[in-house]
C-alpha positions as CSV (number, residue, x, y, z in Angstrom):
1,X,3.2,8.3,5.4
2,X,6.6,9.7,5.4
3,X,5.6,11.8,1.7
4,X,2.2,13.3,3.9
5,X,4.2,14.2,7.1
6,X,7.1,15.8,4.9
7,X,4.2,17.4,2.2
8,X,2.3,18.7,5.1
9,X,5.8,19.8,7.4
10,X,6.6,21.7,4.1
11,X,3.8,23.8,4.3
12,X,4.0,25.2,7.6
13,X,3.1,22.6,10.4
14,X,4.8,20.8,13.0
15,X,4.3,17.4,12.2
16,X,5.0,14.7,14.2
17,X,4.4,10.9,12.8
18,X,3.6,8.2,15.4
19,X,4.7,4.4,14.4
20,X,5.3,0.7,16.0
21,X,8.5,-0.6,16.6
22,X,8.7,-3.8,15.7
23,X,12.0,-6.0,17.0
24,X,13.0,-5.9,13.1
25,X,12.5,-2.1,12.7
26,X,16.0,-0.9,11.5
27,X,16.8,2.8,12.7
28,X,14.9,5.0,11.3
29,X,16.6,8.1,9.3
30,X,16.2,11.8,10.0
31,X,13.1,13.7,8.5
32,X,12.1,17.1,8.1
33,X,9.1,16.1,10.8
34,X,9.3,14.8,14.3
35,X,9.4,11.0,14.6
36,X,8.0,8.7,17.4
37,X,7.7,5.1,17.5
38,X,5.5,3.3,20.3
39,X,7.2,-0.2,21.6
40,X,4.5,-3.3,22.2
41,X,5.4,-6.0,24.9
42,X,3.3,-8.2,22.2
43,X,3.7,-8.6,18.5
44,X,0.2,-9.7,16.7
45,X,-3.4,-10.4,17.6
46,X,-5.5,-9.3,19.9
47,X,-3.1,-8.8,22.8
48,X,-0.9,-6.4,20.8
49,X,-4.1,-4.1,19.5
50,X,-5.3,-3.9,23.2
51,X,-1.6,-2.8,24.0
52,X,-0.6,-0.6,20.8
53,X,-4.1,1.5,21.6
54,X,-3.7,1.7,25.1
55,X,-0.2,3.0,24.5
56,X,-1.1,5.2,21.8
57,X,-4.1,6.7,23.7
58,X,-1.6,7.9,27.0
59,X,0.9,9.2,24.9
60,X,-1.7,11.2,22.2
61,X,-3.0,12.4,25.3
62,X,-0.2,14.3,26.7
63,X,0.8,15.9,23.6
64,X,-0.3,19.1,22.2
65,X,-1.8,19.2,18.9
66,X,-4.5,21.3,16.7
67,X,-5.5,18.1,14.5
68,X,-4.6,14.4,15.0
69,X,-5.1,11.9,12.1
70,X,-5.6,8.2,12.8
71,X,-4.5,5.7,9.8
72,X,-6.6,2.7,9.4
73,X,-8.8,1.4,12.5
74,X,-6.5,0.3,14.3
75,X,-5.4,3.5,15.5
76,X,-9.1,5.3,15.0
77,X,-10.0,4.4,19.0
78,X,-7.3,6.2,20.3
79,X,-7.6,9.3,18.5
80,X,-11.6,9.0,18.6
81,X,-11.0,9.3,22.7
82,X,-8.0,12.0,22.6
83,X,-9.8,14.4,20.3
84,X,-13.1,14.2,22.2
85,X,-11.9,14.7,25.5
86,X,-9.0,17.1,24.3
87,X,-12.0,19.3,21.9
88,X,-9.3,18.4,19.4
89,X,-10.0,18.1,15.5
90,X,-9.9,14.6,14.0
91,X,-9.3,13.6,10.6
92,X,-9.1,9.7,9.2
93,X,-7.2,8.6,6.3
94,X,-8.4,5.3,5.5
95,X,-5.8,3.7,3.3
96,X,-7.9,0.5,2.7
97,X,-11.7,-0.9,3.5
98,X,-10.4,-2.3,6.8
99,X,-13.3,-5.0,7.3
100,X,-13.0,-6.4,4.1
101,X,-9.6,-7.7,4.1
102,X,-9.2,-11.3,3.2
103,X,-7.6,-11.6,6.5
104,X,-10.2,-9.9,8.3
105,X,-13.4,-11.3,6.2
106,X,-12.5,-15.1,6.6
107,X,-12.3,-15.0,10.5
108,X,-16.5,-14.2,11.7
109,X,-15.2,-13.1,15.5
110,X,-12.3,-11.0,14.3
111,X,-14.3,-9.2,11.3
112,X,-17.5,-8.9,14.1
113,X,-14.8,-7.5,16.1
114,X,-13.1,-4.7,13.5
115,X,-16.5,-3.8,12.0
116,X,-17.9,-2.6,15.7
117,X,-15.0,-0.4,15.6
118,X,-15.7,0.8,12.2
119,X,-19.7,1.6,12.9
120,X,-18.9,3.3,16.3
121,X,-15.5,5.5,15.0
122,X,-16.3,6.4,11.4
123,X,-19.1,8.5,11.5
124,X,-17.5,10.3,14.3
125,X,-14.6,11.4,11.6
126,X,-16.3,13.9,9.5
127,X,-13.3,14.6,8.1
128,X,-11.0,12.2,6.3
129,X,-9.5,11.4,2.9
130,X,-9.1,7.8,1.2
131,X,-7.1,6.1,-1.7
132,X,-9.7,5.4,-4.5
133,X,-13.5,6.8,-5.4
134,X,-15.0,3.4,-4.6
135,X,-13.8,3.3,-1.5
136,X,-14.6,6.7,-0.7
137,X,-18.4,6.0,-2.2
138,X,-18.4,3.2,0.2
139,X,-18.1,4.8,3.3
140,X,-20.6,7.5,2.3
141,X,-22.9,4.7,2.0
142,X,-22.3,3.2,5.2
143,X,-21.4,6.1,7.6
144,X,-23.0,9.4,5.8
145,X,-19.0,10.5,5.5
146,X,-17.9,12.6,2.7
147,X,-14.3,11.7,2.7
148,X,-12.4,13.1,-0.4
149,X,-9.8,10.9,-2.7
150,X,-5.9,11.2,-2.2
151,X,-4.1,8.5,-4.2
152,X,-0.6,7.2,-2.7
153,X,1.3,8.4,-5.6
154,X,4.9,8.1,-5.9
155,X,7.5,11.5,-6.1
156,X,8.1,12.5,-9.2
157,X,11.8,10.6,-9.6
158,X,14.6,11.0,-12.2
159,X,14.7,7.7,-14.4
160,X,18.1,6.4,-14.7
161,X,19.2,7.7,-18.0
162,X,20.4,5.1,-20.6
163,X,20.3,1.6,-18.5
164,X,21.1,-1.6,-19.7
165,X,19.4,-4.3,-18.2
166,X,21.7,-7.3,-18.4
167,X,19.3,-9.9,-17.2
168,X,15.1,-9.4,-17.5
169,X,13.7,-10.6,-13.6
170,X,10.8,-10.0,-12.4
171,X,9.2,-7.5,-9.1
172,X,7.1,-8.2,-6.5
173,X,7.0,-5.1,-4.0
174,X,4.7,-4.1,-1.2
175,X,2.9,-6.1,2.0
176,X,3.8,-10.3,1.6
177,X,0.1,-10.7,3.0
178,X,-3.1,-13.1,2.4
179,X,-4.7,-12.4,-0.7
180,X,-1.7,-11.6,-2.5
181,X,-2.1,-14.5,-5.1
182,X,1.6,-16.3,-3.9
183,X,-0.3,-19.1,-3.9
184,X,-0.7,-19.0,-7.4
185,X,2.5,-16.7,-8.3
186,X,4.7,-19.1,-6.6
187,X,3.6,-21.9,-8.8
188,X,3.5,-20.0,-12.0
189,X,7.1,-19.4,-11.5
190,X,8.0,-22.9,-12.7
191,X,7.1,-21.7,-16.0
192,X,8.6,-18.5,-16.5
193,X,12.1,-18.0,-17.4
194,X,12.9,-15.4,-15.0
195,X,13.6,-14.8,-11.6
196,X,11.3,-13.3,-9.5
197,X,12.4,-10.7,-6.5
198,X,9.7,-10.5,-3.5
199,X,10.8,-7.1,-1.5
200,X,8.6,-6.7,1.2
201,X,7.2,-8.8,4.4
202,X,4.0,-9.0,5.9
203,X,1.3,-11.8,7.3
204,X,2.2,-14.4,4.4
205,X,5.9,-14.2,4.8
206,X,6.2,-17.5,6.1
207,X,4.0,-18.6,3.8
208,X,5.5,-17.9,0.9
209,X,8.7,-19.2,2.2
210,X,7.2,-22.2,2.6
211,X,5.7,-22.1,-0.9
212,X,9.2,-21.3,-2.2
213,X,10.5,-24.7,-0.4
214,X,7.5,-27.0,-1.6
215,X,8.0,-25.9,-5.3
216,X,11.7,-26.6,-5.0
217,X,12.5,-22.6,-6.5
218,X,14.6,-21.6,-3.9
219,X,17.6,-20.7,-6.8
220,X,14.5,-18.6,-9.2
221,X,12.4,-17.0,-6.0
222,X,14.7,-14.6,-3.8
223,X,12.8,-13.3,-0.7
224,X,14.5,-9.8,-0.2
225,X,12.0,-8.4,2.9
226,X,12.5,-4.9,3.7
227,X,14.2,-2.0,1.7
228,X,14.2,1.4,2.9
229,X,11.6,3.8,0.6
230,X,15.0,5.5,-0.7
231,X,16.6,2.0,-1.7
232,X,12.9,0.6,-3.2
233,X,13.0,4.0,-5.3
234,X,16.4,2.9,-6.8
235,X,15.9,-0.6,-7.0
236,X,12.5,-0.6,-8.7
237,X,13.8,1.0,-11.9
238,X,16.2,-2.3,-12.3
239,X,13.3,-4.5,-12.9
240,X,11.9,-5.8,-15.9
241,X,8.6,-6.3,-15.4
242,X,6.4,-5.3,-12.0
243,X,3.5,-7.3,-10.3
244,X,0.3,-6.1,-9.1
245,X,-2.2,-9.1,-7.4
246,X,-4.9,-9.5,-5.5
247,X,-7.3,-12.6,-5.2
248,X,-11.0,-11.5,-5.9
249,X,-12.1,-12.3,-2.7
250,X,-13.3,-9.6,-0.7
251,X,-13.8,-6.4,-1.7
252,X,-11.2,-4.6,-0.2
253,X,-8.7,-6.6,-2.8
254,X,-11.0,-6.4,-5.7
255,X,-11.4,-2.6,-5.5
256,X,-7.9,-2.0,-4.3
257,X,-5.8,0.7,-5.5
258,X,-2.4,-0.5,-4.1
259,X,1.0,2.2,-3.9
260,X,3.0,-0.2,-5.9
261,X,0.8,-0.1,-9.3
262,X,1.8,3.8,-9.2
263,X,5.3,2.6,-8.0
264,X,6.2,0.9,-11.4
265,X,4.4,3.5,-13.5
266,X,6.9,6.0,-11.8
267,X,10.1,3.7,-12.0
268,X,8.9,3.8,-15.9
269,X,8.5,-0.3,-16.0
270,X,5.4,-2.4,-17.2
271,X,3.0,-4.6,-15.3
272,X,1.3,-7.6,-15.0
273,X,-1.6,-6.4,-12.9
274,X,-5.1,-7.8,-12.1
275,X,-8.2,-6.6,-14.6
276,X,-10.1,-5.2,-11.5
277,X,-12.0,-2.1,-11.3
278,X,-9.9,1.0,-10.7
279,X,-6.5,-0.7,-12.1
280,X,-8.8,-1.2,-15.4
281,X,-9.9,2.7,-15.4
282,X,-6.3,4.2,-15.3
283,X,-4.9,1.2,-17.5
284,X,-7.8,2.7,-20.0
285,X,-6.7,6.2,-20.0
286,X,-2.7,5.6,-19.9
287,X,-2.2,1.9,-20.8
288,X,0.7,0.6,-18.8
289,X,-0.4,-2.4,-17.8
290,X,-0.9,-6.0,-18.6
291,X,-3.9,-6.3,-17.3
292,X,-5.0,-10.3,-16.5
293,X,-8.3,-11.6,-16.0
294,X,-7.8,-14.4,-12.8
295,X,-4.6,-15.1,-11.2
296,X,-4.4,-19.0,-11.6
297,X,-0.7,-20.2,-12.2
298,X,-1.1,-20.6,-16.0
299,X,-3.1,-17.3,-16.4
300,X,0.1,-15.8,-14.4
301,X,2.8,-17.0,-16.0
302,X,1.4,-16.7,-19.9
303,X,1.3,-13.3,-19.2
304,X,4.7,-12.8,-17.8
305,X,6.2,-14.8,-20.3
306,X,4.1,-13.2,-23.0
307,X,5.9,-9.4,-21.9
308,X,9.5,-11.0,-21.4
309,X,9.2,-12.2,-25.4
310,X,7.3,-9.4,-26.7
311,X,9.6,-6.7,-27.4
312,X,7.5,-4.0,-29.0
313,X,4.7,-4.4,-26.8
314,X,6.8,-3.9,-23.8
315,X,8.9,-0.9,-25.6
316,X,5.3,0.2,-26.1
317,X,3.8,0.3,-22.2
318,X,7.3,1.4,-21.2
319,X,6.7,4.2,-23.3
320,X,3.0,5.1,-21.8
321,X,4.8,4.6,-18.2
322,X,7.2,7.2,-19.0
323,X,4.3,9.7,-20.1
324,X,2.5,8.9,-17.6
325,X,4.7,9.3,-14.5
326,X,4.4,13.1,-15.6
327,X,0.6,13.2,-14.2
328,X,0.4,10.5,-11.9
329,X,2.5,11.9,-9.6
330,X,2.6,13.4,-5.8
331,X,3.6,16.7,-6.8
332,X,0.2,16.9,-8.4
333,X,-1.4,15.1,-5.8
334,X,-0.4,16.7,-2.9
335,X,-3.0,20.2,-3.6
336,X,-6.1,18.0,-2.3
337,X,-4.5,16.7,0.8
338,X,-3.0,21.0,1.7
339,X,-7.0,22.1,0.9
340,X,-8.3,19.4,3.7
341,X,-6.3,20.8,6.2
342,X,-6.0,24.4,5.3
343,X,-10.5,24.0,5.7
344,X,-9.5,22.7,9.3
Protein backbone atom coordinates (compact mmCIF):
# COMPACT_ATOMS: atom_id res chain seq x y z
CA UNK A 1 0.00 0.00 0.00
CA UNK A 2 2.51 2.42 1.02
CA UNK A 3 4.54 1.87 -2.80
CA UNK A 4 0.71 2.68 -4.53
CA UNK A 5 -0.02 5.82 -2.25
CA UNK A 6 3.66 7.12 -2.69
CA UNK A 7 3.57 5.92 -6.79
CA UNK A 8 0.31 7.59 -7.21
CA UNK A 9 1.29 10.94 -4.67
CA UNK A 10 4.26 11.12 -7.10
CA UNK A 11 2.29 11.72 -9.93
CA UNK A 12 0.23 14.50 -8.99
CA UNK A 13 -2.54 13.50 -6.36
CA UNK A 14 -3.29 13.98 -2.88
CA UNK A 15 -3.31 10.76 -1.53
CA UNK A 16 -4.39 9.93 1.62
CA UNK A 17 -4.13 6.01 2.96
CA UNK A 18 -6.72 4.87 5.56
CA UNK A 19 -5.53 1.89 7.96
CA UNK A 20 -6.42 0.01 11.47
CA UNK A 21 -4.64 0.62 14.47
CA UNK A 22 -4.11 -2.29 16.15
CA UNK A 23 -2.89 -2.04 20.08
CA UNK A 24 0.56 -3.50 18.56
CA UNK A 25 0.79 -0.89 15.70
CA UNK A 26 4.21 0.80 16.28
CA UNK A 27 4.19 4.61 15.04
CA UNK A 28 4.03 4.89 11.89
CA UNK A 29 6.83 7.06 9.89
CA UNK A 30 6.31 10.12 7.75
CA UNK A 31 5.25 9.56 3.95
CA UNK A 32 5.07 11.69 1.01
CA UNK A 33 0.94 11.03 1.34
CA UNK A 34 -1.45 11.73 4.14
CA UNK A 35 -1.86 9.03 6.69
CA UNK A 36 -4.95 7.96 8.77
CA UNK A 37 -5.52 5.15 10.91
CA UNK A 38 -9.11 4.27 12.28
CA UNK A 39 -9.10 2.80 16.12
CA UNK A 40 -11.69 -0.37 16.77
CA UNK A 41 -13.11 -0.86 20.44
CA UNK A 42 -12.84 -4.67 19.11
CA UNK A 43 -9.96 -6.63 17.68
CA UNK A 44 -11.32 -9.76 15.47
CA UNK A 45 -14.54 -11.26 14.26
CA UNK A 46 -17.62 -10.19 13.59
CA UNK A 47 -17.86 -7.37 16.14
CA UNK A 48 -14.71 -5.61 14.85
CA UNK A 49 -15.93 -5.74 10.93
CA UNK A 50 -19.33 -4.26 12.02
CA UNK A 51 -17.25 -1.56 13.89
CA UNK A 52 -14.11 -0.98 11.44
CA UNK A 53 -17.02 -0.39 8.54
CA UNK A 54 -19.15 1.62 10.48
CA UNK A 55 -16.13 3.73 11.33
CA UNK A 56 -14.75 3.80 8.06
CA UNK A 57 -18.12 4.65 6.35
CA UNK A 58 -18.53 8.20 8.82
CA UNK A 59 -15.15 9.18 8.37
CA UNK A 60 -15.01 8.40 4.15
CA UNK A 61 -18.02 10.31 4.26
CA UNK A 62 -16.89 13.60 5.50
CA UNK A 63 -13.89 13.76 3.41
CA UNK A 64 -13.49 15.14 0.06
CA UNK A 65 -12.27 13.01 -2.62
CA UNK A 66 -12.45 12.46 -6.65
CA UNK A 67 -11.86 8.58 -6.39
CA UNK A 68 -11.80 6.29 -3.25
CA UNK A 69 -10.33 2.69 -3.53
CA UNK A 70 -11.45 -0.07 -1.22
CA UNK A 71 -8.78 -2.98 -0.58
CA UNK A 72 -10.19 -6.35 -0.13
CA UNK A 73 -14.02 -6.78 1.04
CA UNK A 74 -13.64 -5.83 4.04
CA UNK A 75 -13.50 -2.26 3.30
CA UNK A 76 -15.67 -2.59 -0.18
CA UNK A 77 -19.19 -1.77 1.88
CA UNK A 78 -18.07 1.37 3.03
CA UNK A 79 -16.77 2.76 0.02
CA UNK A 80 -19.77 1.04 -2.08
CA UNK A 81 -22.13 3.48 0.21
CA UNK A 82 -19.70 6.70 0.26
CA UNK A 83 -19.23 6.77 -3.53
CA UNK A 84 -22.89 6.22 -4.25
CA UNK A 85 -24.39 8.67 -2.16
CA UNK A 86 -21.26 11.11 -2.66
CA UNK A 87 -21.61 10.44 -6.98
CA UNK A 88 -17.95 9.63 -6.23
CA UNK A 89 -15.77 7.27 -8.42
CA UNK A 90 -14.89 3.89 -6.98
CA UNK A 91 -12.21 1.66 -7.86
CA UNK A 92 -11.33 -2.02 -6.04
CA UNK A 93 -8.00 -3.54 -5.80
CA UNK A 94 -8.50 -6.94 -4.84
CA UNK A 95 -5.31 -8.25 -3.44
CA UNK A 96 -6.61 -11.84 -3.00
CA UNK A 97 -9.95 -14.08 -3.95
CA UNK A 98 -11.49 -13.04 -0.53
CA UNK A 99 -13.99 -16.00 -0.31
CA UNK A 100 -11.70 -18.60 -0.89
CA UNK A 101 -9.35 -18.24 1.88
CA UNK A 102 -8.64 -21.34 3.88
CA UNK A 103 -9.82 -19.29 6.69
CA UNK A 104 -12.88 -18.13 5.03
CA UNK A 105 -13.83 -21.51 2.98
CA UNK A 106 -13.71 -23.87 6.12
CA UNK A 107 -16.28 -21.91 8.21
CA UNK A 108 -20.02 -22.34 5.97
CA UNK A 109 -21.68 -19.09 8.00
CA UNK A 110 -18.65 -16.86 7.73
CA UNK A 111 -17.88 -17.76 3.87
CA UNK A 112 -22.00 -17.41 3.27
CA UNK A 113 -21.47 -14.27 5.04
CA UNK A 114 -18.19 -12.78 2.89
CA UNK A 115 -19.57 -14.10 -0.40
CA UNK A 116 -22.94 -11.91 -0.01
CA UNK A 117 -20.77 -9.13 0.25
CA UNK A 118 -18.77 -10.10 -2.68
CA UNK A 119 -22.05 -10.74 -5.12
CA UNK A 120 -23.71 -7.43 -3.92
CA UNK A 121 -20.21 -5.03 -4.05
CA UNK A 122 -18.22 -6.32 -6.97
CA UNK A 123 -20.13 -5.79 -9.84
CA UNK A 124 -20.80 -2.39 -8.57
CA UNK A 125 -16.75 -1.73 -9.00
CA UNK A 126 -16.37 -1.48 -12.67
CA UNK A 127 -13.22 -0.36 -12.11
CA UNK A 128 -10.47 -2.26 -10.19
CA UNK A 129 -7.14 -3.92 -10.61
CA UNK A 130 -5.84 -7.36 -9.02
CA UNK A 131 -2.54 -9.27 -8.37
CA UNK A 132 -2.49 -12.25 -10.95
CA UNK A 133 -4.46 -13.06 -14.45
CA UNK A 134 -6.39 -15.94 -12.77
CA UNK A 135 -7.72 -14.04 -10.38
CA UNK A 136 -8.55 -11.31 -12.58
CA UNK A 137 -10.25 -14.09 -15.14
CA UNK A 138 -12.13 -15.14 -12.03
CA UNK A 139 -13.96 -12.27 -11.35
CA UNK A 140 -14.91 -11.61 -14.95
CA UNK A 141 -16.48 -14.85 -14.71
CA UNK A 142 -18.36 -14.19 -11.71
CA UNK A 143 -19.24 -10.47 -11.71
CA UNK A 144 -18.83 -9.38 -15.64
CA UNK A 145 -15.70 -7.08 -14.19
CA UNK A 146 -12.80 -6.42 -16.30
CA UNK A 147 -10.36 -5.67 -13.63
CA UNK A 148 -6.66 -5.35 -15.08
CA UNK A 149 -3.47 -7.12 -13.42
CA UNK A 150 -0.97 -5.07 -11.06
CA UNK A 151 1.51 -7.43 -9.41
CA UNK A 152 2.87 -6.39 -5.82
CA UNK A 153 6.36 -6.07 -6.99
CA UNK A 154 9.08 -5.01 -4.90
CA UNK A 155 11.27 -1.45 -5.57
CA UNK A 156 13.99 -1.89 -7.48
CA UNK A 157 16.82 -2.15 -4.37
CA UNK A 158 20.62 -1.91 -4.37
CA UNK A 159 21.93 -5.57 -3.44
CA UNK A 160 24.53 -5.36 -0.84
CA UNK A 161 27.66 -5.54 -2.73
CA UNK A 162 30.19 -8.33 -1.77
CA UNK A 163 28.36 -10.03 1.45
CA UNK A 164 29.60 -12.81 3.27
CA UNK A 165 27.11 -14.82 4.74
CA UNK A 166 28.66 -16.36 7.82
CA UNK A 167 25.93 -18.72 8.73
CA UNK A 168 23.18 -20.16 5.83
CA UNK A 169 19.37 -19.84 7.81
CA UNK A 170 16.52 -19.89 6.36
CA UNK A 171 13.27 -16.98 5.66
CA UNK A 172 9.93 -17.13 6.31
CA UNK A 173 8.35 -13.50 5.56
CA UNK A 174 4.78 -12.34 5.03
CA UNK A 175 1.19 -13.03 6.99
CA UNK A 176 1.73 -16.10 9.88
CA UNK A 177 -1.90 -17.25 8.74
CA UNK A 178 -3.96 -20.70 8.10
CA UNK A 179 -2.84 -22.32 5.08
CA UNK A 180 0.62 -21.30 5.35
CA UNK A 181 1.94 -24.98 5.63
CA UNK A 182 3.60 -24.36 9.50
CA UNK A 183 2.08 -27.29 10.13
CA UNK A 184 4.19 -29.06 8.01
CA UNK A 185 7.34 -26.46 7.95
CA UNK A 186 7.47 -26.57 11.61
CA UNK A 187 8.01 -30.29 11.53
CA UNK A 188 10.28 -30.44 8.65
CA UNK A 189 12.63 -28.26 10.56
CA UNK A 190 13.83 -31.19 12.62
CA UNK A 191 15.62 -32.21 9.67
CA UNK A 192 17.25 -29.35 8.28
CA UNK A 193 20.40 -28.07 9.54
CA UNK A 194 19.46 -24.51 9.65
CA UNK A 195 17.61 -22.18 11.46
CA UNK A 196 14.60 -20.92 10.29
CA UNK A 197 13.47 -16.97 10.88
CA UNK A 198 9.47 -16.40 10.71
CA UNK A 199 9.18 -12.37 10.30
CA UNK A 200 5.68 -11.66 10.23
CA UNK A 201 2.34 -12.23 12.40
CA UNK A 202 -1.02 -12.99 11.48
CA UNK A 203 -4.14 -15.52 12.45
CA UNK A 204 -1.69 -18.60 13.03
CA UNK A 205 0.72 -16.72 15.24
CA UNK A 206 -0.21 -18.60 18.19
CA UNK A 207 -0.27 -21.48 16.36
CA UNK A 208 2.87 -21.72 15.25
CA UNK A 209 4.17 -20.88 18.59
CA UNK A 210 2.66 -23.57 19.83
CA UNK A 211 4.01 -25.77 17.11
CA UNK A 212 7.49 -24.39 17.88
CA UNK A 213 6.87 -25.65 21.72
CA UNK A 214 5.42 -29.19 20.78
CA UNK A 215 8.41 -29.95 18.41
CA UNK A 216 10.80 -28.92 21.15
CA UNK A 217 12.72 -26.22 18.30
CA UNK A 218 12.50 -23.32 20.35
CA UNK A 219 16.75 -22.81 19.96
CA UNK A 220 16.32 -23.63 15.60
CA UNK A 221 12.68 -21.58 15.06
CA UNK A 222 13.02 -17.78 16.07
CA UNK A 223 9.56 -15.99 15.76
CA UNK A 224 10.64 -12.38 14.83
CA UNK A 225 6.78 -10.77 14.19
CA UNK A 226 6.84 -7.47 12.70
CA UNK A 227 9.68 -5.50 10.82
CA UNK A 228 9.06 -2.25 9.32
CA UNK A 229 9.00 -2.54 5.15
CA UNK A 230 12.46 -0.49 5.28
CA UNK A 231 14.01 -3.08 7.88
CA UNK A 232 12.38 -6.32 5.84
CA UNK A 233 14.16 -4.64 2.71
CA UNK A 234 17.50 -4.95 4.55
CA UNK A 235 17.04 -7.96 6.34
CA UNK A 236 15.80 -10.12 3.48
CA UNK A 237 19.09 -9.91 1.49
CA UNK A 238 20.90 -11.67 4.77
CA UNK A 239 19.01 -14.89 4.14
CA UNK A 240 20.03 -17.90 2.57
CA UNK A 241 17.28 -19.34 1.24
CA UNK A 242 13.45 -17.80 1.09
CA UNK A 243 10.05 -19.69 1.60
CA UNK A 244 7.03 -19.41 -0.32
CA UNK A 245 3.91 -21.95 0.96
CA UNK A 246 0.62 -22.40 0.61
CA UNK A 247 -1.57 -25.58 1.36
CA UNK A 248 -3.62 -26.58 -1.88
CA UNK A 249 -6.72 -26.13 -0.32
CA UNK A 250 -8.73 -23.52 -1.64
CA UNK A 251 -8.18 -21.68 -4.43
CA UNK A 252 -7.30 -18.57 -3.27
CA UNK A 253 -3.81 -20.30 -1.91
CA UNK A 254 -3.44 -22.58 -4.92
CA UNK A 255 -3.58 -19.62 -7.43
CA UNK A 256 -1.87 -17.19 -5.22
CA UNK A 257 0.62 -14.79 -6.26
CA UNK A 258 2.02 -13.69 -2.80
CA UNK A 259 4.48 -10.19 -2.46
CA UNK A 260 7.15 -12.28 -0.81
CA UNK A 261 7.92 -14.66 -3.88
CA UNK A 262 8.84 -11.19 -5.68
CA UNK A 263 10.47 -10.17 -2.27
CA UNK A 264 13.32 -12.81 -2.53
CA UNK A 265 13.75 -12.51 -6.27
CA UNK A 266 14.49 -8.69 -5.51
CA UNK A 267 16.76 -9.38 -2.34
CA UNK A 268 18.59 -11.61 -5.16
CA UNK A 269 18.10 -15.01 -2.82
CA UNK A 270 16.53 -18.43 -3.99
CA UNK A 271 13.36 -20.21 -2.99
CA UNK A 272 11.75 -23.09 -1.97
CA UNK A 273 8.27 -22.23 -3.28
CA UNK A 274 5.15 -24.32 -4.01
CA UNK A 275 4.76 -25.85 -7.86
CA UNK A 276 1.36 -24.02 -8.19
CA UNK A 277 0.09 -22.27 -11.18
CA UNK A 278 1.37 -18.70 -11.51
CA UNK A 279 4.65 -19.40 -9.32
CA UNK A 280 5.33 -22.33 -11.97
CA UNK A 281 4.75 -19.74 -15.04
CA UNK A 282 7.38 -17.07 -13.92
CA UNK A 283 9.74 -19.90 -12.39
CA UNK A 284 9.49 -21.08 -16.26
CA UNK A 285 10.50 -17.91 -17.80
CA UNK A 286 13.25 -16.81 -15.07
CA UNK A 287 13.98 -19.92 -13.00
CA UNK A 288 14.53 -18.79 -9.39
CA UNK A 289 12.87 -21.07 -7.68
CA UNK A 290 12.87 -24.44 -6.14
CA UNK A 291 9.74 -25.25 -7.06
CA UNK A 292 8.10 -28.39 -4.68
CA UNK A 293 5.27 -30.54 -5.53
CA UNK A 294 3.24 -30.95 -1.84
CA UNK A 295 4.37 -29.48 1.29
CA UNK A 296 4.49 -32.60 3.63
CA UNK A 297 7.51 -32.34 6.19
CA UNK A 298 9.85 -34.63 4.21
CA UNK A 299 8.94 -33.09 0.79
CA UNK A 300 9.91 -29.66 2.82
CA UNK A 301 12.89 -30.31 4.28
CA UNK A 302 14.61 -32.53 1.15
CA UNK A 303 14.29 -29.56 -0.68
CA UNK A 304 15.70 -27.14 1.79
CA UNK A 305 18.44 -29.25 2.59
CA UNK A 306 18.98 -30.23 -1.04
CA UNK A 307 19.71 -25.99 -1.81
CA UNK A 308 21.84 -25.52 1.54
CA UNK A 309 24.31 -28.52 0.03
CA UNK A 310 24.06 -27.80 -3.49
CA UNK A 311 26.36 -25.12 -4.22
CA UNK A 312 26.13 -24.64 -7.96
CA UNK A 313 22.67 -25.02 -8.20
CA UNK A 314 22.11 -22.30 -5.75
CA UNK A 315 25.03 -19.96 -7.35
CA UNK A 316 22.89 -20.78 -10.38
CA UNK A 317 19.15 -19.38 -9.22
CA UNK A 318 21.01 -16.66 -7.37
CA UNK A 319 22.25 -15.73 -10.55
CA UNK A 320 18.64 -15.82 -12.46
CA UNK A 321 17.30 -13.74 -9.23
CA UNK A 322 19.81 -11.12 -9.88
CA UNK A 323 18.68 -10.89 -13.72
CA UNK A 324 15.57 -11.03 -12.94
CA UNK A 325 15.00 -8.30 -10.24
CA UNK A 326 15.85 -6.00 -13.39
CA UNK A 327 12.19 -6.76 -14.88
CA UNK A 328 10.24 -7.84 -12.06
CA UNK A 329 10.19 -4.83 -10.56
CA UNK A 330 7.80 -1.72 -9.46
CA UNK A 331 9.43 0.69 -11.47
CA UNK A 332 8.06 -1.22 -14.43
CA UNK A 333 5.02 -2.00 -12.84
CA UNK A 334 3.77 1.05 -11.73
CA UNK A 335 2.69 2.38 -15.79
CA UNK A 336 -0.53 0.12 -15.51
CA UNK A 337 -1.72 1.20 -12.11
CA UNK A 338 -0.88 5.54 -13.45
CA UNK A 339 -3.09 4.43 -16.87
CA UNK A 340 -6.26 3.19 -14.48
CA UNK A 341 -6.47 6.33 -12.91
CA UNK A 342 -5.37 8.80 -15.47
CA UNK A 343 -8.90 6.84 -17.57
CA UNK A 344 -10.74 8.02 -14.32
Amino acid sequence: MHRIAATMQGHGYDVLLVGRKRKDSVTGKPQPFQQKRLSCLFSKGFLFYAAYNFRLFFFLLFQQADIICAIDLDTILPVYFVTALKRKKRVYDAHELFTEQKEVITRPFIHSVWLAVEKFAVPKFRSGYTVNDFIAGELQRRYGVSYIVVRNLPALTILPAGQVQNEKWVLYQGAVNEGRCFETLIPAMKEVNAKLVIVGKGNFFEQTRGLIKQNKLESKVVLRGYLSPDELVRFTPSAYIGLTLFESEGMNQYYSLANRFFDYIMAGIPQVCVNYPEYAAINDQYNIAYLINDTEPQTIAYALNNLLADDVLYEQLRLNCVKARAVLNWENEQHTLIGLYKSL
